[in-house]
N, C-alpha and C positions, 0 to 999 in steps of 0.2 A: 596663683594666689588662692587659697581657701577661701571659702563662704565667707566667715567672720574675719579674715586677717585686712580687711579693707580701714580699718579702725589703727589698727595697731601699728601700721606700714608708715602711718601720718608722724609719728614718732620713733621708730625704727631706730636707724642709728645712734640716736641721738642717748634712746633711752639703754640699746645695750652697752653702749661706752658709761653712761653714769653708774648703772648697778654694777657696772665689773669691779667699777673701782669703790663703790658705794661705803665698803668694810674700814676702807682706807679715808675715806673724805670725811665721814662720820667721825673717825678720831681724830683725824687732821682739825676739826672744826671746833674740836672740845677748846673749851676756856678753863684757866687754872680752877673755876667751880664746879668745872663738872668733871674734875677727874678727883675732887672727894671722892673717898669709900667708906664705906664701914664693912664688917661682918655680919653679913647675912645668912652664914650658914644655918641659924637655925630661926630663920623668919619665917615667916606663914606663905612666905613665896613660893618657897621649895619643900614644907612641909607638907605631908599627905596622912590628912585624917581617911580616907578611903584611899585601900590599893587602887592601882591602877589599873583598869579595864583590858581585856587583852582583844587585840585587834580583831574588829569583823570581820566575815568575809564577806568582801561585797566587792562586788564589781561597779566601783564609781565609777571609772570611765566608759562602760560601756552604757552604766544611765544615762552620765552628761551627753556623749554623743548621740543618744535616743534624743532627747531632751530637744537639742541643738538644732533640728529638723527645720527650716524655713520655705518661705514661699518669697517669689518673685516679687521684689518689692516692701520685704520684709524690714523694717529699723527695730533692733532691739534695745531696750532701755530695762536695764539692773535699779533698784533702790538696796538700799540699806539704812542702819538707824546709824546713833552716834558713833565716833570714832574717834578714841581716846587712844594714842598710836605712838610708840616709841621708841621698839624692837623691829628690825628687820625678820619680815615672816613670808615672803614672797620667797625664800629657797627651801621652806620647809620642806622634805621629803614625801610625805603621808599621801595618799589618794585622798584621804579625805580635808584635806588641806588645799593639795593642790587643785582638783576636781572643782570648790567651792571656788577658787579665786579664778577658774579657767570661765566660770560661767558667765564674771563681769570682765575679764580679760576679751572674750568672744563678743561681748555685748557690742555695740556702737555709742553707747552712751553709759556711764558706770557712776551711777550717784551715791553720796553719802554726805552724813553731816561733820563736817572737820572738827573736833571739839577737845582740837588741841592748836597750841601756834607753830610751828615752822618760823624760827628766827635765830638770832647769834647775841643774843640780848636777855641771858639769864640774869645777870643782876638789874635785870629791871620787871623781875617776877614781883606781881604784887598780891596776891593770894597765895594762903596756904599749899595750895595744890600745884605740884610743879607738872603743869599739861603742856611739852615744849619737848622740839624735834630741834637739831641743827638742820639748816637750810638744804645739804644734800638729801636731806630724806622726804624731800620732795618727789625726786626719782623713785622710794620704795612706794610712798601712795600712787603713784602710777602705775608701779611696777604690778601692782595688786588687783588692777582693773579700774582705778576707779580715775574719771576724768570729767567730773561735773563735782564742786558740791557746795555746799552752803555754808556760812561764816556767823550767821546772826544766831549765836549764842553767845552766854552766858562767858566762856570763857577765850571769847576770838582779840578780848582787848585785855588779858591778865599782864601782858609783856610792853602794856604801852603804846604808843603811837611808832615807836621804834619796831615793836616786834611788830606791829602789824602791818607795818610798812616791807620789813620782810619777806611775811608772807608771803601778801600781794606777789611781791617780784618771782617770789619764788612760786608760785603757782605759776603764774603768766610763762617762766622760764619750762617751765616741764607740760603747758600747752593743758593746764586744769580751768576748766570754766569755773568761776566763782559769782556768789551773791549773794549781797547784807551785810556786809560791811566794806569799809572803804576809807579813804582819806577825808573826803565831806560826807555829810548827809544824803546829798544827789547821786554819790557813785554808790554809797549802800544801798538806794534804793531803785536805782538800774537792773535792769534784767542784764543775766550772764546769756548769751548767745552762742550756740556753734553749729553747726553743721554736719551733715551724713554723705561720706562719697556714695554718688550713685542714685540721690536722690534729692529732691528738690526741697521737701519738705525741712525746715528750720526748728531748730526748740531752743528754748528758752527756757531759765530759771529768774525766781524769786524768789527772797528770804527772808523771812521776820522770827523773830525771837518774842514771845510774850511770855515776861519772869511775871513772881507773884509781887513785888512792887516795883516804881518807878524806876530800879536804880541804872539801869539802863539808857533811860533818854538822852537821847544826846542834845546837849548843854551846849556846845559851840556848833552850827551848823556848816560852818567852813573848816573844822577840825576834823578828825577820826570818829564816824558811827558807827553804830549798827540800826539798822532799819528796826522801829522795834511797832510793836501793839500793845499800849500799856495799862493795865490795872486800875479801877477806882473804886474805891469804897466810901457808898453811901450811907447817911442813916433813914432809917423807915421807920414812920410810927405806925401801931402796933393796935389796934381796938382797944386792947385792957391796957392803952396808956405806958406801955414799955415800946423800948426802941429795939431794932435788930439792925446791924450792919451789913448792908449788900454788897458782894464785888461784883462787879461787870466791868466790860470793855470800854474803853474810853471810845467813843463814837467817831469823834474824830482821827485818832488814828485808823481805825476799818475804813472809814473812809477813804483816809491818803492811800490805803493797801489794795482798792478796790480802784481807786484812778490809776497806781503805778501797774495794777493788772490791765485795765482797758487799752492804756498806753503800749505796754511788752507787746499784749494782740496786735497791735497794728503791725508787729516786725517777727513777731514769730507766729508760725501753726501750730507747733506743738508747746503751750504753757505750762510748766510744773511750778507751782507754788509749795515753798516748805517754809512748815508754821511749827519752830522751836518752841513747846508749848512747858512752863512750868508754873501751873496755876497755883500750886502749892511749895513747901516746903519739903525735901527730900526726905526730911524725918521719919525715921521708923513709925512713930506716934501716928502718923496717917495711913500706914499699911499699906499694901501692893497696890498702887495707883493704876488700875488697869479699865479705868473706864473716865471718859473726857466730862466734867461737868457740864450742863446746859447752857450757860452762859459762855463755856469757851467756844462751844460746838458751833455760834455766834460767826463767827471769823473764819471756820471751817465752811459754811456753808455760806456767808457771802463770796470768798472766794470763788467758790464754785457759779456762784450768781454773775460774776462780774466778769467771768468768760475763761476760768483757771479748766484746761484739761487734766492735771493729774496735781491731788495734792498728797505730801508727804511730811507727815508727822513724828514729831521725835521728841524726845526731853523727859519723857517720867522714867525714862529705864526699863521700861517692861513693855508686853505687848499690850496692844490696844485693837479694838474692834476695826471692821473696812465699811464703810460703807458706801453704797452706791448711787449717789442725786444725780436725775439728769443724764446716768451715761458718766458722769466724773466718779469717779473712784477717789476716798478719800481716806488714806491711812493715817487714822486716830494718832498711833506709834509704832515706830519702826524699831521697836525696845535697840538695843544694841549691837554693836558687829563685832567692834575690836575694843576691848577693856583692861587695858594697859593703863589702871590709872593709879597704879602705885607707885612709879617710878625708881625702881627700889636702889640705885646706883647711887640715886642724888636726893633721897629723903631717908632715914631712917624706917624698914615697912611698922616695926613695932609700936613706932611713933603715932604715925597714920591713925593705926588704931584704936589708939591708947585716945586720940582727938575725935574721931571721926564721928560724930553723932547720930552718923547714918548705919552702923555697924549696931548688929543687934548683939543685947551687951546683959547674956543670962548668968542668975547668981553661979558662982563656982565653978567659972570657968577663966583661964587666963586668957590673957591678950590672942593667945597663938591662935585660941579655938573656936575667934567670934567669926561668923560666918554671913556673907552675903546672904538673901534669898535665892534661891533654885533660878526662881523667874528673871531675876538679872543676866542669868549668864545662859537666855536661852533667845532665837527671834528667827523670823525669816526672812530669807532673800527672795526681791518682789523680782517679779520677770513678767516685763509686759511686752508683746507685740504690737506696734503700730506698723500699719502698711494704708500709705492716701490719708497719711494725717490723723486717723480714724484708728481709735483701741482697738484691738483685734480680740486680746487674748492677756489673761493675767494667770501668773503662777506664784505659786508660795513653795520655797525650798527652804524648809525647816535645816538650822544648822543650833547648834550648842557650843559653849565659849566655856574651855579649864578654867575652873573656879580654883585650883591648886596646881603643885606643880611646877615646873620649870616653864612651863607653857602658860603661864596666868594670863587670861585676859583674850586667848587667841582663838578666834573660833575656828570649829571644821563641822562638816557635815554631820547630821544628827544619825545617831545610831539606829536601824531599823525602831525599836519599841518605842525610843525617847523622839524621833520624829513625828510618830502615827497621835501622842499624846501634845506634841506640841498642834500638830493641824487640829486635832478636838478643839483643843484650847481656840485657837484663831475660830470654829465653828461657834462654839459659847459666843466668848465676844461679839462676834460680829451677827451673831442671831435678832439683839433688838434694835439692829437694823435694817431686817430683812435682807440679809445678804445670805447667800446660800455658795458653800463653799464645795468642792467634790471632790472626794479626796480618792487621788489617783496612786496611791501605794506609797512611793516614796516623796511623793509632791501632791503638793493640791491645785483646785484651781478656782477661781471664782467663776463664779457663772452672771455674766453680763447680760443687759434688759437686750 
C-alpha cells in the first residue's frame, strides 16, 4: 500500500464499481426534466472569445510527487472553496487536471463546500439557479478527492426537505463527512466526525452560513436547517442629529456557534470550522469582494476563541486574505474550485445571462460577450500538515477554473506566470494581517508563529 492510499482503500471497491458505471447511472437517473435540450451550439459555454492556450510544458507529476513528501505520523488535510458541480471531470485526461485532483485524492481528508444538492427531486427546484446533481454523482464528488464538507449555504435547501433528504443519504452512502445542515436544527448544528487510519488523532467539522439577511433561519426547529449566523441592522444616532444603519452579528447566534465549537472539542482534536460568509449582495455594484468587513471578522475570530483549530471561509467567490490568531489559521475565502453553475443541458445559458445581475453587462456588447471577473475563475488549494494534533505546515497550490469553453467551470493547475500572480495576490491580501506568505515557485507557503 503507498504512503497516501490508506485513505482511499476505506472506499475502494465500492467507489470503482460506482464510477465504472457512473456514465450509465447518471442517465439512468434522469427524469423526463432533465432530458429537455435546447441548442447550444452557439452559447457562451462553447464560445471562445480568446484562443485556446497551447499546453505547457511542465512536469506536474513530478511536482505533485516532490510535494507529496511526508513524515511519520503525517495526516494530511486539502481545503478548497465553493463547489458548484454537475459534469463528471475526475476522467479528465490533462496533467494538469488530474495532478490537481491527485493532491486531495492522496490527502486523508479532502474538504470543500458542497453548493450544489445531490438529489432525484428537480421538480421541486425552487430558485432560479438549477445547482443539482442526480444522486449517483455522489460517487464523482468522491471520485475527486473530496470526503469531508460543508452544507450551510445558501443553496443546500433550493430542492426542499426532499432534496436534502437526499443528500444526506447520498453522502452518508459514498462515506462523505458532512455539516450544517440537516433534518432538525440539532443535526445541522452537530459536528461531522471521522477518522485517520494509523492514527489516533480525530477531526471534526462545523458549518455555518452567514447570508446578508435573515432568510435563512430556520423557522421549524424540528424541520430541515441549516446552522446559520445571522445579520442585524441597527439604527445609530449621529451628533448632527442624522441616523446611520449598522449591520452586525446577532450575538446570540456567535454564541450558539461558540458553544456548538466547545462541545465538537470534547470529541474531536482536530476542529475545522467553515463560516459560508455572504455579507453582501453578489452584485457587481459592490465590486471584487476581496476583503472580509470588520464586523464579520467578529465570528472568524470568536471561533478561533472558542477552541476552532482551522477555519475555512467561503462565499464571496474570490480570494480572501489568511490570517493567523493564536496559531489558528483562518481563511477569509477559499474563492472557488468547481464553477459549473450554468447548467447549460437544463437552463437555457443565454437566458442565465440575459437574468443574471451578477454578469457585468457593458454598453454594446451582446448577451454572448458578458463576462465574469478573472478573480472568479482563479483560488488556491490549501494543503496543511498535521502530525500529534498540532499544524505542522500550510501550502497554497494556486489553480485557475475555464471561464470558456467546453470546460467551463473546471479548474486545473495554474500555468507557471498566472500561478506566481495568483500567490502575490494571496501576499497582498493577507498582508494586513501580518501573515507572511513564501513563495516556493510553483506553490507557496505560509509561515507559521
Amino acid at each position: 500500500m503507498t504512503t497516501r492510499s490508506r485513505r482511499l482503500s476505506t472506499q475502494g471497491a465500492m467507489l470503482v464499481l460506482a464510477m465504472s458505471g457512473l456514465g450509465a447511472a447518471l442517465g439512468s437517473a434522469q427524469t423526463p426534466a432533465d432530458k429537455l435540450t435546447w441548442d447550444q451550439s452557439k452559447s457562451v459555454y462553447n464560445r471562445r472569445i480568446h484562443p485556446p492556450l497551447s499546453p505547457e510544458k511542465v512536469d506536474w507529476e513530478g511536482r505533485v510527487n516532490a510535494l507529496l513528501k511526508e513524515e511519520p505520523g503525517d495526516v494530511i488535510v486539502t481545503a478548497v472553496g465553493d463547489m458548484i458541480f454537475n459534469e463528471q471531470i475526475s476522467n479528465l485526461p490533462g496533467a494538469d487536471h488530474q495532478q490537481l485532483f491527485r493532491l486531495m485524492q492522496e490527502a486523508d481528508i479532502g474538504y470543500g463546500n458542497l453548493e450544489f444538492s445531490i438529489n432525484e427531486h428537480p421538480e421541486a427546484q425552487r430558485p432560479f439557479y438549477n445547482f443539482r446533481a442526480p444522486i449517483p454523482f455522489a460517487w464523482e464528488v468522491a471520485a475527486i478527492g473530496i470526503n469531508m464538507v460543508s452544507l450551510a449555504n445558501n443553496h443546500a435547501l433550493d430542492f426542499g426537505p426532499e432534496g436534502l433528504r437526499d443528500c444526506l443519504k447520498a453522502l452518508d452512502r459514498a462515506q462523505i463527512t458532512y455539516a450544517g445542515a440537516g433534518m432538525t436544527l440539532a443535526d445541522a448544528r452537530a459536528a461531522g466526525s471521522t477518522g485517520v487510519q494509523s492514527v489516533k488523532t480525530s477531526f471534526g467539522l462545523l458549518s455555518f452560513v452567514r447570508y446578508w439577511t435573515q432568510k435563512y433561519r430556520c423557522k421549524d426547529p424540528s424541520g430541515p436547517c441549516l446552522a446559520t449566523i445571522n445579520p442585524a441592522t441597527i439604527l445609530v444616532a449621529k451628533p448632527d442629529g442624522t441616523t446611520e444603519a449598522v449591520e452586525g452579528l446577532v450575538e446570540d447566534d456567535v454564541k450558539a456557534m461558540e458553544d456548538d465549537i466547545v462541545l465538537a472539542k470534547r470529541h474531536d482534536d482536530v476542529l475545522m470550522v467553515s463560516l459560508h460568509n455572504h455579507d453582501v449582495s453578489h452584485h457587481r455594484a459592490y465590486g471584487i469582494q476581496d476583503t472580509t468587513p470588520a464586523n464579520d471578522q467578529i465570528m472568524f475570530h470568536r471561533a478561533v476563541d472558542a477552541g476552532a483549530d482551522i477555519i475555512l471561509g467561503s462565499g464571496p467567490h474570490v480570494l480572501r486574505g489568511i490570517e493567523i490568531r493564536k496559531g489558528v489559521p483562518i481563511f477569509y475565502s477559499l474563492s472557488n474550485f468547481i464553477y459549473q453553475y450554468r447548467t447549460p443541458e437544463r437552463i437555457p445559458i443565454d437566458l442565465i445571462h440575459q437574468r443574471d445581475q451578477e454578469i457585468a453587462r457593458p454598453t454594446n456588447h451582446s448577451v454572448w460577450d458578458r463576462r465574469d471577473p478573472e478573480r472568479i475563475f482563479e483560488g488556491v488549494l490549501v494543503r496543511m500538515t498535521v502530525n500529534a494534533a498540532k499544524l505542522r505546515r500550510i501550502e497554497l497550490i494556486p489553480f485557475t477554473i475555464d471561464d470558456e469553453g467546453p470546460l467551463y467551470g473546471v479548474p486545473r493547475l495554474a500555468r507557471t506566470e498566472r500561478g506566481r500572480q495568483i500567490i502575490e495576490l494571496m501576499k497582498k491580501l493577507s498582508a494586513p494581517y501580518g501573515t507572511t506568505i513564501v513563495d516556493k515557485g510553483w506553490y507557496a507557503e505560509v509561515k507559521l508563529p
